[in-house]
DOPA-418909 format. One record per atom (N, C-alpha, C): residue number from 0; residue in one letter; atom name; x, y, z. Coordinates in steps of 0.2 Angstrom, whole numbers. Example, Ala and Ser with C-alpha at 12.3 -4.5 7.8 and 13.67 -1.06 7.14 Angstrom:
+-----+------+------+-------+-------+-------+
! seq ! type ! atom !  east ! north !    up !
+-----+------+------+-------+-------+-------+
!   0 !    A !    N !    66 !   -28 !    39 !
!   0 !    A !   CA !    62 !   -22 !    39 !
!   0 !    A !    C !    66 !   -16 !    39 !
!   1 !    S !    N !    64 !   -11 !    35 !
!   1 !    S !   CA !    68 !    -5 !    36 !
!   1 !    S !    C !    64 !     0 !    39 !
+-----+------+------+-------+-------+-------+
***
This chain:
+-----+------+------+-------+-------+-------+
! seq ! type ! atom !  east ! north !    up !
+-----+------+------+-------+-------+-------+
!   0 !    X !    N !   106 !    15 !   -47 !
!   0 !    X !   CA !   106 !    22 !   -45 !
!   0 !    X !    C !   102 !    23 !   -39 !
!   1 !    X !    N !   105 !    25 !   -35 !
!   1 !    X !   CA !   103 !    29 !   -29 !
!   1 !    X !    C !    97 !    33 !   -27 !
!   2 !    X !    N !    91 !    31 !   -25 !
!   2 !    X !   CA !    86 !    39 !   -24 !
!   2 !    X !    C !    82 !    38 !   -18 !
!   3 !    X !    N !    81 !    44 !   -15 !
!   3 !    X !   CA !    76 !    44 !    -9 !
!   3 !    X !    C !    70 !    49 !   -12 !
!   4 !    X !    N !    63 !    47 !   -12 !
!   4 !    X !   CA !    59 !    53 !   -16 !
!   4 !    X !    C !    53 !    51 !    -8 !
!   5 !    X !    N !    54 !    57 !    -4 !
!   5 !    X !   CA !    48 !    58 !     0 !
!   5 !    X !    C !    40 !    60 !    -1 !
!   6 !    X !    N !    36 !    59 !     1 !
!   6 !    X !   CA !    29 !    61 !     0 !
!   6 !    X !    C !    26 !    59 !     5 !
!   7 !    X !    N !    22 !    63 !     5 !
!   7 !    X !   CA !    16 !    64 !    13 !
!   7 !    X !    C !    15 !    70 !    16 !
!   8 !    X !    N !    20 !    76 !    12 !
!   8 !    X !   CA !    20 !    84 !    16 !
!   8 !    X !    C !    11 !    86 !    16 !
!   9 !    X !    N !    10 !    91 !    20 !
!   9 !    X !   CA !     2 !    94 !    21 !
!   9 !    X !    C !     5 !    99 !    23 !
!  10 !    X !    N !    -4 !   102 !    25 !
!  10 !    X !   CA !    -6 !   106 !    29 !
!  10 !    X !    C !    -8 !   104 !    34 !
!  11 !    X !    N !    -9 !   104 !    41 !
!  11 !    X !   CA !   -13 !   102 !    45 !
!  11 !    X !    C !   -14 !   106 !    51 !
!  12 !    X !    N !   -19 !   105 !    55 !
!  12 !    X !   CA !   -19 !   109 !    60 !
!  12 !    X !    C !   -17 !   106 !    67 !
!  13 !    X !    N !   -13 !   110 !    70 !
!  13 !    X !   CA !   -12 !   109 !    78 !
!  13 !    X !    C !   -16 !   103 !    78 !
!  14 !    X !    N !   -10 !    97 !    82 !
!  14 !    X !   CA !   -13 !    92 !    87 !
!  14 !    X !    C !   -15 !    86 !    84 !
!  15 !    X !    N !   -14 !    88 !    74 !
!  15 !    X !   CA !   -18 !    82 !    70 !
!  15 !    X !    C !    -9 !    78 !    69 !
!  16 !    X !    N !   -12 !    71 !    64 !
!  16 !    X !   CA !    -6 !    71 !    62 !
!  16 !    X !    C !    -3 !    71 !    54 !
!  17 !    X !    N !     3 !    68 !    52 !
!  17 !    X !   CA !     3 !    68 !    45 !
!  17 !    X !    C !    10 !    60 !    46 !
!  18 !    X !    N !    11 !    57 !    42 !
!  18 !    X !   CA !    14 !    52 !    42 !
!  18 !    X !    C !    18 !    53 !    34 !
!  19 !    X !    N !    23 !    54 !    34 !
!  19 !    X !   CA !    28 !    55 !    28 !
!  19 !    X !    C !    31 !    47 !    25 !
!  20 !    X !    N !    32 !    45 !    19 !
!  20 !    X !   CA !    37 !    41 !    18 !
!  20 !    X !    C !    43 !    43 !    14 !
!  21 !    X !    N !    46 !    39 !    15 !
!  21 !    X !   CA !    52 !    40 !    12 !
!  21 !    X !    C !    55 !    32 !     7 !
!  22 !    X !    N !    54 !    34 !    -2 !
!  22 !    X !   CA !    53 !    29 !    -4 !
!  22 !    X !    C !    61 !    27 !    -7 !
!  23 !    X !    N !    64 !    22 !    -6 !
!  23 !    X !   CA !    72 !    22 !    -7 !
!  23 !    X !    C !    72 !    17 !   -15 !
!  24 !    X !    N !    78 !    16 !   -17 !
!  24 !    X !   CA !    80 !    13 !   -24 !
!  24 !    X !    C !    87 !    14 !   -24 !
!  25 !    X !    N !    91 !     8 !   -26 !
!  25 !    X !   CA !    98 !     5 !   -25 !
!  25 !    X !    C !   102 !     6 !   -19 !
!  26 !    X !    N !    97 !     5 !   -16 !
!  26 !    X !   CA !   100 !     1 !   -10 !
!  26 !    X !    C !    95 !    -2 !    -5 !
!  27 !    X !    N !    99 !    -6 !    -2 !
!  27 !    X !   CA !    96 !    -8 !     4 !
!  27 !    X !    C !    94 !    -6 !    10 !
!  28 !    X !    N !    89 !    -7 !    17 !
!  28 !    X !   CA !    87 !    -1 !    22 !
!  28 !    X !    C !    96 !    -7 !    26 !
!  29 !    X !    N !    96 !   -12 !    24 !
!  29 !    X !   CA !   100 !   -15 !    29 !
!  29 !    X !    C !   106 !   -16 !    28 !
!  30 !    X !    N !   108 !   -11 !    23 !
!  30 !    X !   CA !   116 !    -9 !    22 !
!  30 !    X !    C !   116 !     0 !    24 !
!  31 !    X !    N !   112 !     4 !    24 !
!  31 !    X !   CA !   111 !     9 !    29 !
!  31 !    X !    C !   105 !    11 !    34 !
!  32 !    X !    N !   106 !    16 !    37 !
!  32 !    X !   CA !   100 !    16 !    40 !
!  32 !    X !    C !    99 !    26 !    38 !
!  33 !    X !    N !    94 !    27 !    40 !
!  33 !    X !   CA !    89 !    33 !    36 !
!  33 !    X !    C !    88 !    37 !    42 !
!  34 !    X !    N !    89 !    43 !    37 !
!  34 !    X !   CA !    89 !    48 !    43 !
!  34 !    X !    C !    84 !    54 !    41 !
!  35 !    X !    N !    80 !    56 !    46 !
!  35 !    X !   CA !    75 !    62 !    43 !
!  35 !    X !    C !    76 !    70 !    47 !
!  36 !    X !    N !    76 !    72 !    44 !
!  36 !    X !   CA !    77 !    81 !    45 !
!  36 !    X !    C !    74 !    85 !    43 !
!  37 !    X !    N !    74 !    92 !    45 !
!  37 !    X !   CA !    70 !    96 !    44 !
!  37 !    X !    C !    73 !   104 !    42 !
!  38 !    X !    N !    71 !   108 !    39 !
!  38 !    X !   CA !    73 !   114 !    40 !
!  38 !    X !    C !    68 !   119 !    38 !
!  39 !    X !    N !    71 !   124 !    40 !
!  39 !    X !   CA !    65 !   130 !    39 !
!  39 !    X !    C !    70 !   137 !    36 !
!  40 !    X !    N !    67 !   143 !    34 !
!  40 !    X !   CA !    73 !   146 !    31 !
!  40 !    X !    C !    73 !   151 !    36 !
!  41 !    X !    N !    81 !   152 !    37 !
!  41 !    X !   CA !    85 !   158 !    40 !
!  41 !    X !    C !    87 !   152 !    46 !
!  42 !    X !    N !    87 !   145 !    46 !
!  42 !    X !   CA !    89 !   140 !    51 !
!  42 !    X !    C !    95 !   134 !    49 !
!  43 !    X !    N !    99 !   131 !    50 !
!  43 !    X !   CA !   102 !   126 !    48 !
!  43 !    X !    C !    98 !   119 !    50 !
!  44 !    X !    N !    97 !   115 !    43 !
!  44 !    X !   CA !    96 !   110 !    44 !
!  44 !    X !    C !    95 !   105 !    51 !
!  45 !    X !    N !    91 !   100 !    53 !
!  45 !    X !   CA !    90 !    98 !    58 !
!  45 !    X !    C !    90 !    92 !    59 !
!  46 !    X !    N !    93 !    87 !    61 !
!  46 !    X !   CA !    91 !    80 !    62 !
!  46 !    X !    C !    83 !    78 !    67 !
!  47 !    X !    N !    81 !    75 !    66 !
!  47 !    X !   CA !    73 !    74 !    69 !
!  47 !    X !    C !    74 !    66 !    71 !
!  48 !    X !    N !    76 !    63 !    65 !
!  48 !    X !   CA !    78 !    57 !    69 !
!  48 !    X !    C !    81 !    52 !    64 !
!  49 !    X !    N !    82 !    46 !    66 !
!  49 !    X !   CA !    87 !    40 !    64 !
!  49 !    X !    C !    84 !    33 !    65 !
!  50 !    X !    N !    85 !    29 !    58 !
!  50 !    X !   CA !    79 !    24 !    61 !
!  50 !    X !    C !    86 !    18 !    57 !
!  51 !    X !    N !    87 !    15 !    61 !
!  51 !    X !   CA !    92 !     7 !    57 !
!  51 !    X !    C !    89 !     3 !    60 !
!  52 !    X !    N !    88 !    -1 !    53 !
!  52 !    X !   CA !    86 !    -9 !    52 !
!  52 !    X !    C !    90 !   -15 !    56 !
!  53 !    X !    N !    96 !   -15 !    53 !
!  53 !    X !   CA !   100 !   -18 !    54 !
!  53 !    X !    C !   102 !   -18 !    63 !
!  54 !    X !    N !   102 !   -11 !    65 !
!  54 !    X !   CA !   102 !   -12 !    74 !
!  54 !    X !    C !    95 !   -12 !    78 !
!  55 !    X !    N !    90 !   -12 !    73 !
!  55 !    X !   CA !    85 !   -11 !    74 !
!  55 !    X !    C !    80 !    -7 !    78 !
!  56 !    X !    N !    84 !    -2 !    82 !
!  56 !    X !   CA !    82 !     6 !    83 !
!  56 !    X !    C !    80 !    10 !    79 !
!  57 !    X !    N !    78 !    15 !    84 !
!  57 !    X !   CA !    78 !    23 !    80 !
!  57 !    X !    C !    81 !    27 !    85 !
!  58 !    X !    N !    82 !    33 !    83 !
!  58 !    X !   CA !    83 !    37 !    90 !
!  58 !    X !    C !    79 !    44 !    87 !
!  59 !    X !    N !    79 !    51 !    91 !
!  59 !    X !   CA !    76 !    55 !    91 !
!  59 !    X !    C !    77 !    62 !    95 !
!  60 !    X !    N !    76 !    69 !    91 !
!  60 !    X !   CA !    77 !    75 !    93 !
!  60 !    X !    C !    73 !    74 !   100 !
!  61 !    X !    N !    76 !    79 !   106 !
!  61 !    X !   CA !    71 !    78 !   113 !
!  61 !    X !    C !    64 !    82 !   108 !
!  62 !    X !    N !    64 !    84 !   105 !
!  62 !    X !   CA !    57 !    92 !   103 !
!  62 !    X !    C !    52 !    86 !   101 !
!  63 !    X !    N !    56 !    81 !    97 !
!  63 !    X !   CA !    48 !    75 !    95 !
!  63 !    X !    C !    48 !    69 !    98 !
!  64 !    X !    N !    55 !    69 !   103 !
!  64 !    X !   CA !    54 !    61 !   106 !
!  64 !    X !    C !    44 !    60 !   109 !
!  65 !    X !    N !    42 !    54 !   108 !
!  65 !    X !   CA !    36 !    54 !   109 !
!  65 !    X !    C !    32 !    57 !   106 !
!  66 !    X !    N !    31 !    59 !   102 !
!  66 !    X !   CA !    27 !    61 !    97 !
!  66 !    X !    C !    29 !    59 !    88 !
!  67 !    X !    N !    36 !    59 !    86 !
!  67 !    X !   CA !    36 !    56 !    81 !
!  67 !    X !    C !    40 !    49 !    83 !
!  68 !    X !    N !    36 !    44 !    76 !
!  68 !    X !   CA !    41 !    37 !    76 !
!  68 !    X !    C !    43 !    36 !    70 !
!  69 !    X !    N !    49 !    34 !    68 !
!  69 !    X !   CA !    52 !    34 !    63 !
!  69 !    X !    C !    52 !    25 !    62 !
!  70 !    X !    N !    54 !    23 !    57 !
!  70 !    X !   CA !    54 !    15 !    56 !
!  70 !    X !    C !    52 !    13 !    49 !
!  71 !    X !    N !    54 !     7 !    47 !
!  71 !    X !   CA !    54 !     5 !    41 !
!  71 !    X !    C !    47 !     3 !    38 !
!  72 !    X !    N !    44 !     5 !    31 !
!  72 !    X !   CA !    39 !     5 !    29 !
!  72 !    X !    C !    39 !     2 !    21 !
!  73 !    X !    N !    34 !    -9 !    24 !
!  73 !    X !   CA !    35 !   -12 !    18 !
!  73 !    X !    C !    36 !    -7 !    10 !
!  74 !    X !    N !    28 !    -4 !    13 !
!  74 !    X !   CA !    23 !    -3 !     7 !
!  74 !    X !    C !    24 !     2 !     5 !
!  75 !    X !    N !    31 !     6 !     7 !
!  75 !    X !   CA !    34 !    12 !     3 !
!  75 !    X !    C !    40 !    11 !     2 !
!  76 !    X !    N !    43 !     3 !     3 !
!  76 !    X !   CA !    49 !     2 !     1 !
!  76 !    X !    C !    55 !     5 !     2 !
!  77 !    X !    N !    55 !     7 !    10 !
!  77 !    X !   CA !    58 !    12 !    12 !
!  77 !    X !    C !    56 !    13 !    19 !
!  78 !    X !    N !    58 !    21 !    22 !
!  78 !    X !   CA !    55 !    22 !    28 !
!  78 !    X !    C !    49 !    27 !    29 !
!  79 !    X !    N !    45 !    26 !    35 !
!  79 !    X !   CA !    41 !    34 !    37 !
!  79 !    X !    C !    43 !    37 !    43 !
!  80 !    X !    N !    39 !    42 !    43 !
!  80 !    X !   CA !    40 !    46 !    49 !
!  80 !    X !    C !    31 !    48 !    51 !
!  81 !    X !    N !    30 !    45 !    56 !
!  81 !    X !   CA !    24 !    47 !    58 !
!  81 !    X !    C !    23 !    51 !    64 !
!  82 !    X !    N !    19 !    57 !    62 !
!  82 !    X !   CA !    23 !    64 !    65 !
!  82 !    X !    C !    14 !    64 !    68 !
!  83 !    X !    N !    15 !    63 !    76 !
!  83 !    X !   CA !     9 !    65 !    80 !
!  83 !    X !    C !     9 !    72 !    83 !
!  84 !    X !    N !     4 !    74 !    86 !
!  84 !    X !   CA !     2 !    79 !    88 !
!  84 !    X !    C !     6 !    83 !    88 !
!  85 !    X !    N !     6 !    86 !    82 !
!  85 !    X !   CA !     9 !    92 !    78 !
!  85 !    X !    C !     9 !    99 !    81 !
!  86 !    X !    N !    14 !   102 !    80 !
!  86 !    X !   CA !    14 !   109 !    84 !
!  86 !    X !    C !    17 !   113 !    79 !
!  87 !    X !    N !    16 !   121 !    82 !
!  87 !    X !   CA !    18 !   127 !    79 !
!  87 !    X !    C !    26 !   128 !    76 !
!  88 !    X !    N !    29 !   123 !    82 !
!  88 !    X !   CA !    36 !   121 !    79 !
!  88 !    X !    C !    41 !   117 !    75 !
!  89 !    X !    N !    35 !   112 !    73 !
!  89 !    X !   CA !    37 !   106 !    67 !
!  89 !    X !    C !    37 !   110 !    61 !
!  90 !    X !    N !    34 !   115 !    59 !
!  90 !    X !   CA !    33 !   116 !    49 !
!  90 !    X !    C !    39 !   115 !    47 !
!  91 !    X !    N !    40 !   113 !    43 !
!  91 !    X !   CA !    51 !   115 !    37 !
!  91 !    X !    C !    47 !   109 !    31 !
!  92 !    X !    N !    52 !   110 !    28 !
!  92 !    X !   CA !    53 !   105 !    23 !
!  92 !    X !    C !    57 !    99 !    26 !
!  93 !    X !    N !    54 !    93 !    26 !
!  93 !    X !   CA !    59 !    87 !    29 !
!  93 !    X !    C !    59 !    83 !    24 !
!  94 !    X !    N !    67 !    81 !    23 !
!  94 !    X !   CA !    71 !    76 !    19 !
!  94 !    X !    C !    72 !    69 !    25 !
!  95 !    X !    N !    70 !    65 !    21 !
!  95 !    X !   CA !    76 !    59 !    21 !
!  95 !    X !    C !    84 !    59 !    18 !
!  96 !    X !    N !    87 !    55 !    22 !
!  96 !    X !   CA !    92 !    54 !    18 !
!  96 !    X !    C !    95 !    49 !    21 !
!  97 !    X !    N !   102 !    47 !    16 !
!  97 !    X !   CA !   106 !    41 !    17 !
!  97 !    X !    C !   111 !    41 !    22 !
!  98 !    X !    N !   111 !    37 !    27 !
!  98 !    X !   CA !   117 !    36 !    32 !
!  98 !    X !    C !   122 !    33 !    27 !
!  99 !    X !    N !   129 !    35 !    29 !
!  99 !    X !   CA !   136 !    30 !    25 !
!  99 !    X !    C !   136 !    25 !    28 !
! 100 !    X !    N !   132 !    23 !    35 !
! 100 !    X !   CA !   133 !    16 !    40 !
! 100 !    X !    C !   126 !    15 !    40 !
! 101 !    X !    N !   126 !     7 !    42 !
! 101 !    X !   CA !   121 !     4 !    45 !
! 101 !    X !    C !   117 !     3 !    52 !
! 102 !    X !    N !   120 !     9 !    55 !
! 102 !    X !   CA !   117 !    11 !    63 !
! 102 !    X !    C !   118 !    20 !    62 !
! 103 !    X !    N !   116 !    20 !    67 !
! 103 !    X !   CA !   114 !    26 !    68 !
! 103 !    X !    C !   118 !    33 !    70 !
! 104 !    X !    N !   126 !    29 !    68 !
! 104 !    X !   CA !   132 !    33 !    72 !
! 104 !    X !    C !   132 !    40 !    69 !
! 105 !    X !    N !   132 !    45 !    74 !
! 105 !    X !   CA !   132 !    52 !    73 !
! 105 !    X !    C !   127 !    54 !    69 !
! 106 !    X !    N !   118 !    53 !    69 !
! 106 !    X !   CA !   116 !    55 !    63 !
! 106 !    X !    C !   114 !    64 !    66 !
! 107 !    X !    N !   118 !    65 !    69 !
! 107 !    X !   CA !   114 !    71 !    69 !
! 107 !    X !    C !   118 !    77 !    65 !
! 108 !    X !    N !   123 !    75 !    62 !
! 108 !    X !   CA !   127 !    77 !    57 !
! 108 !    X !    C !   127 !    76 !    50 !
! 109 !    X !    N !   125 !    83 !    46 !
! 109 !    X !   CA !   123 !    80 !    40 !
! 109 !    X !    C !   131 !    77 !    34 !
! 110 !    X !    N !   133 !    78 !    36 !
! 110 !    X !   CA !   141 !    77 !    34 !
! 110 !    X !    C !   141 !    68 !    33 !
! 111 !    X !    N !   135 !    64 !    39 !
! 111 !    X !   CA !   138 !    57 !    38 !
! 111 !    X !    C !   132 !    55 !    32 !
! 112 !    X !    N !   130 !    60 !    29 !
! 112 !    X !   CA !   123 !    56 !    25 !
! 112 !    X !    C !   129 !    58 !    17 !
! 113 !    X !    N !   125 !    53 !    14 !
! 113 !    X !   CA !   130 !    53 !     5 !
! 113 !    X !    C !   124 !    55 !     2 !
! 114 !    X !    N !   117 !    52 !     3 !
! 114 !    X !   CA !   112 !    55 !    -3 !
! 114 !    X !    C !   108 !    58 !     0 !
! 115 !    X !    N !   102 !    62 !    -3 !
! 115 !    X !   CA !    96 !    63 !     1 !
! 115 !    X !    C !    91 !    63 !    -5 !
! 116 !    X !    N !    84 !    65 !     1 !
! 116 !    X !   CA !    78 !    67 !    -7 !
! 116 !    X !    C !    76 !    72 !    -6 !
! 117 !    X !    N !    72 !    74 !   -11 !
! 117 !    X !   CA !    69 !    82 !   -11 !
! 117 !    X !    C !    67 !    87 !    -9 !
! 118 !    X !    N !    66 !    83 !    -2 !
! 118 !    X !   CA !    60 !    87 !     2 !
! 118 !    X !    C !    53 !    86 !     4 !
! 119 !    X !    N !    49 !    87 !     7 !
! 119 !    X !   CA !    43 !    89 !     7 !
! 119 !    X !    C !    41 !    92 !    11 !
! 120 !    X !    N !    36 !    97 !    10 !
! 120 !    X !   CA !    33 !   103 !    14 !
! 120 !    X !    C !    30 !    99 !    21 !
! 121 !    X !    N !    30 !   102 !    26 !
! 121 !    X !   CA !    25 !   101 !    29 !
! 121 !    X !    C !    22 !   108 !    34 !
! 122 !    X !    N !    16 !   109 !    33 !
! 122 !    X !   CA !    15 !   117 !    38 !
! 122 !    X !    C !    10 !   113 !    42 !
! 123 !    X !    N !     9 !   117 !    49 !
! 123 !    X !   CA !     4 !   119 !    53 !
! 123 !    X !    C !     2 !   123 !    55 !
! 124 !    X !    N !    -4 !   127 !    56 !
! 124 !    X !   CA !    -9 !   133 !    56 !
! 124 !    X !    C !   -11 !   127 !    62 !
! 125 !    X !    N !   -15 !   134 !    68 !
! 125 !    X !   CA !   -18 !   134 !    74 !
! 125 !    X !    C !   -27 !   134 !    73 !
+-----+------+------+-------+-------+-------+
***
């Protein structure tokens, strides 16, 4: 059975950081590659970034390039997203979720992903 179950959502303040995981089950990171979004309400979902095993990249929104890095994480059996100096702009609920492929083709289209997880919160206050 297929699952992505994320954890790591906070509170934080501007400038701090929060590092999420993304923990997966049947399957493998090297038969898809993982993708993390974000939303917020009265917005359409967002791609934030894309991380494949298999091509060994990641790629990334301009808004977090350098500041978030996305990549595979033994110890959550799965991937994270470690999201540095945080801003007024980042809060939503970010998911993980499953690419249909094993590289990072077209992840910014939610249409290429087949599963996802629940969400997690993440706010920042000033």
């Amino acid at each position: 059975q297929v699952q992505l179950v994320e954890s790591g959502g906070g509170s934080v303040q501007t400038g701090k950081s929060l590092r999420l995981s993304c923990r997966i089950s049947g399957f493998t990171l090297e038969q898809h590659a993982i993708g993390w979004f974000r939303q917020v309400p009265g917005k359409e979902r967002e791609a934030v970034s894309c991380f494949s095993t298999a091509g060994q990249n990641s790629f990334y929104h301009f808004a977090v390039e350098g500041r978030f890095t996305s990549a595979f994480d033994s110890a959550a059996k799965g991937g994270y997203l470690q999201m540095n100096r945080l801003n007024v702009l980042d809060p939503g609920v970010y998911y993980c979720a499953r690419l249909k492929y094993d590289r990072c083709y077209n992840y910014g289209s939610d249409y290429e992903y087949d599963f996802w997880g629940q969400g997690t919160q993440v706010n920042v206050f000033v």
